[in-house]
C-alpha positions in Angstrom: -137.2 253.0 -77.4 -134.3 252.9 -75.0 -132.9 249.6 -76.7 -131.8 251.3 -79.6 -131.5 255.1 -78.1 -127.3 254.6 -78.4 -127.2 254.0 -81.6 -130.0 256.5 -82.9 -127.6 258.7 -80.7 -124.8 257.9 -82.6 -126.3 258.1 -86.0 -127.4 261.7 -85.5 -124.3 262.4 -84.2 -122.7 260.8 -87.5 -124.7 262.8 -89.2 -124.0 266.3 -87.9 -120.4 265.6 -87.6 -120.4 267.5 -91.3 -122.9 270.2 -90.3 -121.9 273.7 -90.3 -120.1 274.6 -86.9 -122.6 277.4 -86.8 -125.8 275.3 -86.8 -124.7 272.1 -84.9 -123.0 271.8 -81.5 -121.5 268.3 -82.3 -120.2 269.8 -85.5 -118.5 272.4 -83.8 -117.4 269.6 -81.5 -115.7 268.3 -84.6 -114.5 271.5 -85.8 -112.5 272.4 -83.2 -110.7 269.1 -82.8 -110.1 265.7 -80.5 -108.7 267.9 -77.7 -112.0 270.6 -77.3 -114.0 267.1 -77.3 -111.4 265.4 -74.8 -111.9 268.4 -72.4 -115.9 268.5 -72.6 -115.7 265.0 -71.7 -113.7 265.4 -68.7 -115.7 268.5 -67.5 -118.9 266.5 -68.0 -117.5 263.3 -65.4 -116.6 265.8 -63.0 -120.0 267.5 -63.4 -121.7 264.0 -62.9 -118.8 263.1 -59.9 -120.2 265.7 -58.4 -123.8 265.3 -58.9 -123.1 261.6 -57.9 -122.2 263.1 -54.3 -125.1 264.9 -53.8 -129.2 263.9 -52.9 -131.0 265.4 -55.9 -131.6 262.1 -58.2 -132.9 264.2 -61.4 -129.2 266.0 -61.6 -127.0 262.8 -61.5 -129.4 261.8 -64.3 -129.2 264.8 -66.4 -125.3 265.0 -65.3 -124.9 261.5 -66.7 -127.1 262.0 -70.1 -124.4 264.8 -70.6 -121.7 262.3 -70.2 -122.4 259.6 -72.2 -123.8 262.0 -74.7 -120.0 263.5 -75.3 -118.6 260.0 -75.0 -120.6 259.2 -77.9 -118.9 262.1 -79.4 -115.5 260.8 -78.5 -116.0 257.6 -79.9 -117.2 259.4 -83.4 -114.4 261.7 -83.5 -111.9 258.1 -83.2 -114.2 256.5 -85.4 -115.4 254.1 -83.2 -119.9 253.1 -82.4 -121.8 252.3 -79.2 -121.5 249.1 -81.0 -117.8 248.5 -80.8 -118.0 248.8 -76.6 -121.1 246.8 -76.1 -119.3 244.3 -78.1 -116.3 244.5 -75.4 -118.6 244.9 -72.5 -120.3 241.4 -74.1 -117.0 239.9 -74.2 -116.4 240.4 -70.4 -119.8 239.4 -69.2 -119.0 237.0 -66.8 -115.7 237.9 -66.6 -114.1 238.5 -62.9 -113.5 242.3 -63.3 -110.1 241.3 -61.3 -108.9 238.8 -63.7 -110.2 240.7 -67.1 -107.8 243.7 -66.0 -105.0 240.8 -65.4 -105.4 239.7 -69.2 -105.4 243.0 -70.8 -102.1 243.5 -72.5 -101.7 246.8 -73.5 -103.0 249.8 -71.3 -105.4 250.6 -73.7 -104.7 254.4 -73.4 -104.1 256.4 -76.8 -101.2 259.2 -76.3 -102.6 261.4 -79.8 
């Protein structure tokens, strides 16, 4: 089951992005635009930074289900899939992480 989990993830996601805003937290996601899902994403890594510096195991975990949850939304909302970062994170396998960065040659960072 947690092979695929991502991409059932993202097709339910996919699917609700339509949904009425009412009914469907990820279609209100949608609704209210890149930003709204921009700023849940950045509240939920400092909820998991946080949980990362604390004992309790079963928070980080939740913390970080939350996270890559609203990623998931992120890449949706730019019409991206899980798919199109395993396939980066495939390409660098094996990769020094030192000389990956050096090859990138854009900075990768959208400004809209």
């Amino acid at each position: 089951m947690s092979e695929d989990i991502l991409q059932r993830l993202a097709e339910v996601i996919e699917a609700r992005r339509g949904a009425d805003p009412e009914q469907s937290y990820v279609a209100s996601l949608h609704h209210r635009g890149l930003d709204v899902i921009l700023k849940k994403l950045g509240e939920e890594a400092t909820e998991a930074v946080i949980a990362a510096k604390n004992p309790d195991r079963d928070v980080l975990v939740k913390e970080m289900a939350d996270l890559w949850f609203h990623a998931l939304v992120v890449l949706s909302a730019c019409g991206l899939s899980p798919d199109d970062v395993l396939d980066e994170l495939a390409r660098r396998f094996g990769l020094s992480g030192v000389a990956e960065k050096a090859a990138r040659t854009t900075p990768g960072i959208r400004s809209d």
